[in-house]
C-alpha positions in Angstrom: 6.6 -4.6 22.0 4.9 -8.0 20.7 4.3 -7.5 17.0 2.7 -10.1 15.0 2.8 -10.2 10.9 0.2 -11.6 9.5 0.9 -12.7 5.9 4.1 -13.8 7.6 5.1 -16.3 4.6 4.7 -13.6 2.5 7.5 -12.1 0.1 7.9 -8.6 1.8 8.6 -10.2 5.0 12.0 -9.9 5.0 12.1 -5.9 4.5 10.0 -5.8 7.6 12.9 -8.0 9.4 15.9 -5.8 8.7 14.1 -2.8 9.6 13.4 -4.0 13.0 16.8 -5.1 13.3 18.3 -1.6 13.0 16.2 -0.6 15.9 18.2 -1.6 19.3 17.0 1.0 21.0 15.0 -0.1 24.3 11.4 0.6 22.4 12.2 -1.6 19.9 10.1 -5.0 18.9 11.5 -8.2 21.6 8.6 -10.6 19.8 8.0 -11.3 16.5 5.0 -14.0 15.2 4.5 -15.2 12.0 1.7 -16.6 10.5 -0.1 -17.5 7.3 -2.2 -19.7 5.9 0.4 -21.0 3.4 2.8 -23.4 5.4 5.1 -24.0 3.1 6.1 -20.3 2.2 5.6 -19.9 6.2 8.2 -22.0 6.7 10.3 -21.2 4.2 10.5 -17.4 5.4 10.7 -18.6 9.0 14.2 -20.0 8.0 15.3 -16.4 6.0 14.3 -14.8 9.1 16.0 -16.5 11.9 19.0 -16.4 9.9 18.1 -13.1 9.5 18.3 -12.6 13.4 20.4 -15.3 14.6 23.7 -13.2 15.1 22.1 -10.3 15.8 21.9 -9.6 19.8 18.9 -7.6 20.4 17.2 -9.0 17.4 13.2 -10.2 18.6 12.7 -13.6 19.6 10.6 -15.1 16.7 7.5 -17.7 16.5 5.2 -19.6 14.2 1.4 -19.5 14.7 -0.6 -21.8 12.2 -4.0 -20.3 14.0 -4.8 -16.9 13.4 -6.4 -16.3 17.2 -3.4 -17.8 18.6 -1.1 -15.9 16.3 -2.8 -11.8 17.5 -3.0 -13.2 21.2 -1.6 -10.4 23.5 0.0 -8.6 20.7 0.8 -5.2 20.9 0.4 -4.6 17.3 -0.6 -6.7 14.4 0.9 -6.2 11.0 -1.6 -7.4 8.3 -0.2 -7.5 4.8 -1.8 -10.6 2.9 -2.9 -11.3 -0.2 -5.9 -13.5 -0.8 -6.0 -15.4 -4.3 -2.4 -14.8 -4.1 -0.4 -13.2 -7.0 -2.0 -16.2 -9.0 -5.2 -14.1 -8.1 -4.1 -11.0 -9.4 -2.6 -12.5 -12.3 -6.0 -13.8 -12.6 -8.1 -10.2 -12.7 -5.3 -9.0 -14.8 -6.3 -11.6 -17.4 -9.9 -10.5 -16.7 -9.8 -7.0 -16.7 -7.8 -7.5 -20.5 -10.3 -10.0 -21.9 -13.3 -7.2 -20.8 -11.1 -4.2 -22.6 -10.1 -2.5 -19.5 -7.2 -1.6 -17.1 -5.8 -4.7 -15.5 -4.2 -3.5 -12.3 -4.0 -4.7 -8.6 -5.6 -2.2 -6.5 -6.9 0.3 -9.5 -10.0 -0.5 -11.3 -11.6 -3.3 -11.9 -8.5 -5.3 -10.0 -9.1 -3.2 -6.7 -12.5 -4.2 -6.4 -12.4 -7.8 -7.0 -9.7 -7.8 -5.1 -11.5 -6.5 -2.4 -14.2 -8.7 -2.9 -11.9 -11.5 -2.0 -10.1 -9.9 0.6 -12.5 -8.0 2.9 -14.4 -11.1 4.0 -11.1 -12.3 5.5 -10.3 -8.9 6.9 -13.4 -8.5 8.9 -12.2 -12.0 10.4 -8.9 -10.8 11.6 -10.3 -7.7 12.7 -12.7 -9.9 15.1 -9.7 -11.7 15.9 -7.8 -9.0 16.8 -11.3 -7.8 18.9 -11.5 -11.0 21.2 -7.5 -11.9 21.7 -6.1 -8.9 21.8 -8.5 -5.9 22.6 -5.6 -3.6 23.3 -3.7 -3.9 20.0 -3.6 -1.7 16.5 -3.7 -3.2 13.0 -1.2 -1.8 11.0 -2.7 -2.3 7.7 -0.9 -2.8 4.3 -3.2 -5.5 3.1 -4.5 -3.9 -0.5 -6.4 -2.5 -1.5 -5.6 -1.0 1.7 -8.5 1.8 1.8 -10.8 -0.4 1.2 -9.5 -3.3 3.9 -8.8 0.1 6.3 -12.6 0.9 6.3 -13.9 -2.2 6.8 -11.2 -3.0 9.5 -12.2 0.3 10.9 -15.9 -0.9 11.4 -14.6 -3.6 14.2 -11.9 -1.8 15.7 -12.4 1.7 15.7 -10.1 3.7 15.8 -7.6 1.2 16.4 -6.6 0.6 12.6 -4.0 2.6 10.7 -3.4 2.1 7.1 -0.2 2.7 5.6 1.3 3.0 2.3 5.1 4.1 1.0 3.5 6.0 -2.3 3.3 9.8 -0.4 5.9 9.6 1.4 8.4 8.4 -1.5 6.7 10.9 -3.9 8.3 13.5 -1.5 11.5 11.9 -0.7 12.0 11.9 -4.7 11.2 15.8 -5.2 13.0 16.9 -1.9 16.0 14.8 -3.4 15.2 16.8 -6.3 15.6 20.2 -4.4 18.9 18.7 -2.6 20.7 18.2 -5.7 19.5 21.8 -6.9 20.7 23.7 -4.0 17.6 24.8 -3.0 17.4 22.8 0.2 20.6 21.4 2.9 21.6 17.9 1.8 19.7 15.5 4.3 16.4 16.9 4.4 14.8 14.2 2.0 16.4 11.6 5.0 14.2 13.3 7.9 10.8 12.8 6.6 10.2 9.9 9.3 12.2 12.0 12.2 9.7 12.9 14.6 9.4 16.4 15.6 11.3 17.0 12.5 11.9 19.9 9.9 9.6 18.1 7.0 5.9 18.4 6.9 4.1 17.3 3.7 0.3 18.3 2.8 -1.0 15.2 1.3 -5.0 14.5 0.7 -6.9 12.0 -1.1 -7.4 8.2 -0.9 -5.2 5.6 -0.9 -3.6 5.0 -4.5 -5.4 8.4 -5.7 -3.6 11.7 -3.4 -1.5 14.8 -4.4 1.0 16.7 -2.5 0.0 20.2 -2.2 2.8 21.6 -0.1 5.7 20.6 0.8 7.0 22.5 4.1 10.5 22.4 5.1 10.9 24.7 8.6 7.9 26.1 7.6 8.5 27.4 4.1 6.5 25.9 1.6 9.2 24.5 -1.2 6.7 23.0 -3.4 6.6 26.0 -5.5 10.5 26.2 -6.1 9.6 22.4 -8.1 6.5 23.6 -9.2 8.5 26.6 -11.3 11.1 24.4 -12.6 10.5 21.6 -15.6 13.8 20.3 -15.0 13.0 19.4 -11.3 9.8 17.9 -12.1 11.2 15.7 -14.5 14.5 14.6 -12.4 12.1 12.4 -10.9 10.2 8.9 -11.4 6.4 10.5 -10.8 7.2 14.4 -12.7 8.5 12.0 -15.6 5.4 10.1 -15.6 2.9 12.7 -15.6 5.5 15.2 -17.5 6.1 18.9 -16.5 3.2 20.6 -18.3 0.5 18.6 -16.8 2.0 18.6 -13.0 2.5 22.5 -13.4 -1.1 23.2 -14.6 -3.1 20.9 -11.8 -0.2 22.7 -9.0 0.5 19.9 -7.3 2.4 16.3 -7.2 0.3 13.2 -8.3 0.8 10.4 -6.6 2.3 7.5 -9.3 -0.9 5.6 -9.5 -2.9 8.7 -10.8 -1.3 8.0 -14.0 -3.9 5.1 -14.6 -6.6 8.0 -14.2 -4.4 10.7 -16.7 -3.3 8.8 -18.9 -5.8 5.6 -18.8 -5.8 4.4 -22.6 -1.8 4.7 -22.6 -1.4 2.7 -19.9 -4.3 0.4 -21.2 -2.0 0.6 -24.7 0.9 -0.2 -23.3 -0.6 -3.2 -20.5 -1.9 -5.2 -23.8 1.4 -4.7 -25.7 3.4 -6.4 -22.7 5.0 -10.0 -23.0 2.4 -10.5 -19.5 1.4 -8.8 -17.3 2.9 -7.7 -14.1 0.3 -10.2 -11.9 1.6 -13.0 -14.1 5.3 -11.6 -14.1 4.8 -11.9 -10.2 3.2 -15.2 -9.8 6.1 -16.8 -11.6 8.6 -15.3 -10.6 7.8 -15.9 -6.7 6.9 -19.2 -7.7 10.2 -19.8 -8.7 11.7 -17.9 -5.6 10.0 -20.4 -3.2 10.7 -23.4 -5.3 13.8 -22.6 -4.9 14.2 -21.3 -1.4 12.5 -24.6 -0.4 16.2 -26.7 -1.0 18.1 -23.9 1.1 19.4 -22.9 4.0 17.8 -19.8 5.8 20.9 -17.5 4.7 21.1 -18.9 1.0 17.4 -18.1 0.8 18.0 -14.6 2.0 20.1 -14.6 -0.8 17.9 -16.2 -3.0 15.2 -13.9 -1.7 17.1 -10.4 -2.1 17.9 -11.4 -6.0 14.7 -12.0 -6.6 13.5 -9.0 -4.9 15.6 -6.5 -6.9 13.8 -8.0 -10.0 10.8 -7.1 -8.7 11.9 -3.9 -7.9 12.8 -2.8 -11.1 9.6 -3.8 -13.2 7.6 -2.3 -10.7 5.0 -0.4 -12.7 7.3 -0.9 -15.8 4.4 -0.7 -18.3 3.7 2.7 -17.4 6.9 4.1 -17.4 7.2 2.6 -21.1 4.1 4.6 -21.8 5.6 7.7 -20.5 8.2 7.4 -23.2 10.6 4.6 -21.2 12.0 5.7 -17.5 14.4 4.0 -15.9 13.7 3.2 -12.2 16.6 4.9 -10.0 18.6 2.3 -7.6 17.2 4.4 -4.5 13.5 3.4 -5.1 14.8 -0.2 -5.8 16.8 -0.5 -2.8 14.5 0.4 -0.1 11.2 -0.5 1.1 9.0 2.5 2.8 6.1 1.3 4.2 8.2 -0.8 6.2 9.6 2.7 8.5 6.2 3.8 8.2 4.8 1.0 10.3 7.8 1.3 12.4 7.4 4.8 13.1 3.3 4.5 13.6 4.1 1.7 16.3 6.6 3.8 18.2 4.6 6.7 18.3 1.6 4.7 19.4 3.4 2.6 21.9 5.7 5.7 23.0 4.6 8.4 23.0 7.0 10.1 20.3 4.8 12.0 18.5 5.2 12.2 14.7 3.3 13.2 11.3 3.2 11.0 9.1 0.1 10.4 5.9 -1.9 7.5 6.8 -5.0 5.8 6.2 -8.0 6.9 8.2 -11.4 7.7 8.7 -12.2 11.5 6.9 -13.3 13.4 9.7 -14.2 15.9 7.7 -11.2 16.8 5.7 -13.4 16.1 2.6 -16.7 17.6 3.0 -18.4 15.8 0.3 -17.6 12.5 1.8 -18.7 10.8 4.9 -17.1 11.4 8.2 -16.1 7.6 8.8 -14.9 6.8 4.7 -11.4 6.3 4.6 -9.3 8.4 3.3 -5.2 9.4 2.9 -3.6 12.1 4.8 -1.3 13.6 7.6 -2.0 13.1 10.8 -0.6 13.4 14.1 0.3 10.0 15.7 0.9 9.3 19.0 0.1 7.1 22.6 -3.7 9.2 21.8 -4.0 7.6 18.3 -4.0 9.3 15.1 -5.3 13.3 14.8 -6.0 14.7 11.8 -3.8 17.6 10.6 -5.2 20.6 8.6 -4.7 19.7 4.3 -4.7 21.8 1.7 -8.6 21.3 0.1 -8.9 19.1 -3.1 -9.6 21.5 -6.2 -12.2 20.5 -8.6 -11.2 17.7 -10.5 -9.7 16.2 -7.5 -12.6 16.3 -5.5 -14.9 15.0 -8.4 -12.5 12.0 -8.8 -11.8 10.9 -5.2 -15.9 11.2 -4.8 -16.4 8.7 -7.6 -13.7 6.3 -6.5 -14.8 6.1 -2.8 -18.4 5.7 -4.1 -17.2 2.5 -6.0 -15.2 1.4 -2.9 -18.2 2.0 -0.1 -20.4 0.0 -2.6 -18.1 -2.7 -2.9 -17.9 -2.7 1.1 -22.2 -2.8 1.3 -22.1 -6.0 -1.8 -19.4 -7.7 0.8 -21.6 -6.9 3.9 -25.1 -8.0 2.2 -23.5 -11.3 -0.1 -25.5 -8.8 -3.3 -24.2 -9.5 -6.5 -26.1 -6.7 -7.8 -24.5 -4.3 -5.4 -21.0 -5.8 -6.8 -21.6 -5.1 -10.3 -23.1 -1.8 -9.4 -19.4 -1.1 -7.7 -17.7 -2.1 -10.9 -20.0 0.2 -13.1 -19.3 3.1 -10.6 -15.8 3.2 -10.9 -14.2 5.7 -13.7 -12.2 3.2 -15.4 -14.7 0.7 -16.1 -17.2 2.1 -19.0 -21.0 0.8 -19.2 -22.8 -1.7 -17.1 -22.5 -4.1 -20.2 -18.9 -4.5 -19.1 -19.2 -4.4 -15.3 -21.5 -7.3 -15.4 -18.6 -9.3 -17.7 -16.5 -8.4 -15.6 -19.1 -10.1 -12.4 -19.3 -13.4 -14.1 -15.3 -14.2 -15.1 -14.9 -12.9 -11.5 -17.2 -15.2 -9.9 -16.3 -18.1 -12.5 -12.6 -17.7 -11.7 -12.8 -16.9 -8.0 -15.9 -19.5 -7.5 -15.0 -20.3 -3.8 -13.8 -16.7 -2.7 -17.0 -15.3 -4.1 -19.7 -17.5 -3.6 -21.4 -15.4 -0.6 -22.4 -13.1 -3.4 -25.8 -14.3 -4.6 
């Protein structure tokens, strides 16, 4: 297989790396190309990952593309996983979104959309890319917010985009770990989640950053309610200590972690403005500092370098809203390993293979929401393998599910229309329609520091 990253100077790379390296089976990756529009973090992770591979005998061979088209030529896949604005940018909407009195957050709110209003300009570009070099290839996308970049993707490609995302699948990793330690299921079934024609099937629907986990089938008996039942088991865990016990038993099912911006909105709104800085500006320094750094290394002290900084990262991650859940302490699983870096791994073997597995991925609906359209993006299982993605029977949303998901994917097809027409009316009309931000007045402060701050990025919007 000939994978190419895009974003390929960007800070997860490395995850992506060792992952393929402990494939050495004969369907593993043999070519690996990076690229990104930032040369100097290019480089710098180009050195972290040949040192990565260089004693490593069936590692890929690896290149460096400084032109996109030339980059996605002949791949098999493409891995697309940028960030435009860069985590200056979302530092920058997280400043924004505090100075306008709401959420700051990268892909929830009003963060998400401007996000996307940077972002899906640049994605229809790959996706054309991808079109005319390399016709035969799937984008594998974790470029956020990824629902939003999946649909638009989606409008070029087909049927030949897949986004991921680690927040489902780790949601039940953490309660089947749960159930492990509690006897109620053999030790090692939380481990075969990604095994395909395994014993774990999990009943995930929503959109991406916004899904629940309705069942949660292990050899065909549902073990959800055995959690469900149990306080104790809902709070072992980072999400049922988040949410807390009373609130996950009365809706019946898991939320995903980012729901707790939608529960709990003012206290994690409290608890954002009460931070030293936010996590966007947390982020820009601290990789700022990384590549600084890095730059006077060698590729293996930079892999050093890197992995320090990385565990940092790790353990702040969504630190503000744990504080607001009364102060949880991330566990040293979740800050060890990646996810969404097995996911993309497991979608390209069963697409390039043949070995079938389930896992929940971004796709077109297909009807697995009535209310929304058949080609809106949304999150769920699904069947991959060398026929694409199939949709696997879900659980229905109840009522204040649906009602949510419908509002969110209304503010996310109307950002995709302001995008596709250059409206700036259509933009603030997104930003209005979306739960967390309250009142036009607002949306439209929110338009002009956007557009002030973001002037190149957004001036198609007129």
């Amino acid at each position: 297989m000939k994978l190419t990253l895009l974003g390929g100077g960007g800070f997860r790379v490395p995850l992506m790396v060792r992952t393929l390296l402990k494939d050495s089976s004969e369907q593993r990756v043999r070519a690996l190309t990076l690229w990104d529009e930032n040369q100097e973090r290019l480089h710098t992770m180009e050195r972290i990952v040949r040192a990565m591979t260089e004693s490593v005998p069936h590692a890929p061979s690896v290149r460096v593309a400084t032109d996109l088209r030339d980059a996605v030529r002949d791949s098999d896949f493409v891995f697309s996983a940028i960030r435009v604005g860069g985590t200056d940018g979302r530092a920058e909407d997280e400043r924004i979104a505090h100075a306008c009195g709401v959420l700051g957050q990268e892909t929830t709110g009003f963060g998400g959309l401007s996000y996307a209003l940077r972002g899906i300009p640049v994605a229809r570009a790959i996706a054309e890319a991808i079109r005319d070099e390399a016709p035969n290839a799937y984008l594998i996308n974790f470029t956020n917010p990824a629902g939003i970049i999946t649909e638009v993707s989606s409008e070029i490609l087909g049927n030949r985009v897949i986004g991921i995302c680690d927040s489902p699948v780790g949601l039940a990793r953490h309660a089947l770990t749960a159930l492990e330690e509690a006897g109620e299921v053999d030790r090692g079934t939380s481990a075969r989640i990604f095994e395909t024609g395994g014993p774990v099937h999990i009943d995930y629907l929503g959109l991406n950053h916004l899904g629940w986990v309705h069942r949660i089938l292990v050899n065909g008996r549902d073990v959800l309610p055995t959690v469900l039942e149990r306080p104790d088991l809902i709070e072992s865990f980072e999400e049922g200590k988040l949410f807390g016990a009373k609130w996950v038993q009365h809706i019946g099912a898991l939320p995903n972690e980012y729901l707790h911006y939608y529960y709990y909105a003012r206290e994690a709104r409290l608890a954002d403005d009460r931070a030293e800085a936010t996590r966007g500006i947390f982020l820009a320094s601290q990789q700022a500092e990384f590549y600084r750094e890095a730059a006077s290394l060698d590729g293996h002290a930079a892999f050093e370098a890197w992995n320090r900084t990385r565990e940092e990262r790790e353990e702040t991650y969504m630190a503000t809203n744990r504080e607001a859940a009364g102060g949880i302490e991330r566990e040293a699983a979740d800050i060890e390993s990646g996810g969404y870096d097995r996911v993309a791994l497991a979608v390209m073997k069963a697409l390039a293979f043949d070995e079938a597995t389930e896992l929940i991925v971004n796709t077109p609906n297909r009807g697995r929401i009535p209310s929304l359209p058949d080609d809106a993006v949304v999150e769920a299982p699904c069947r991959i393998d060398a026929n694409g993605a199939t949709p696997l029977e879900v659980t229905p949303l109840s009522g204040h599910q649906l009602a949510l998901v419908t509002e969110v994917k209304n503010a996310e097809r109307t950002v995709i229309a302001a995008s596709r027409e250059g409206s700036a009316d259509l933009a603030v009309e997104a930003f209005f329609a979306h739960p967390l931000v309250d009142g036009v007045g607002v949306a439209r402060e929110l338009f002009a520091k956007a557009k002030e701050s973001f002037a190149e990025d957004l001036s198609y919007l007129r």
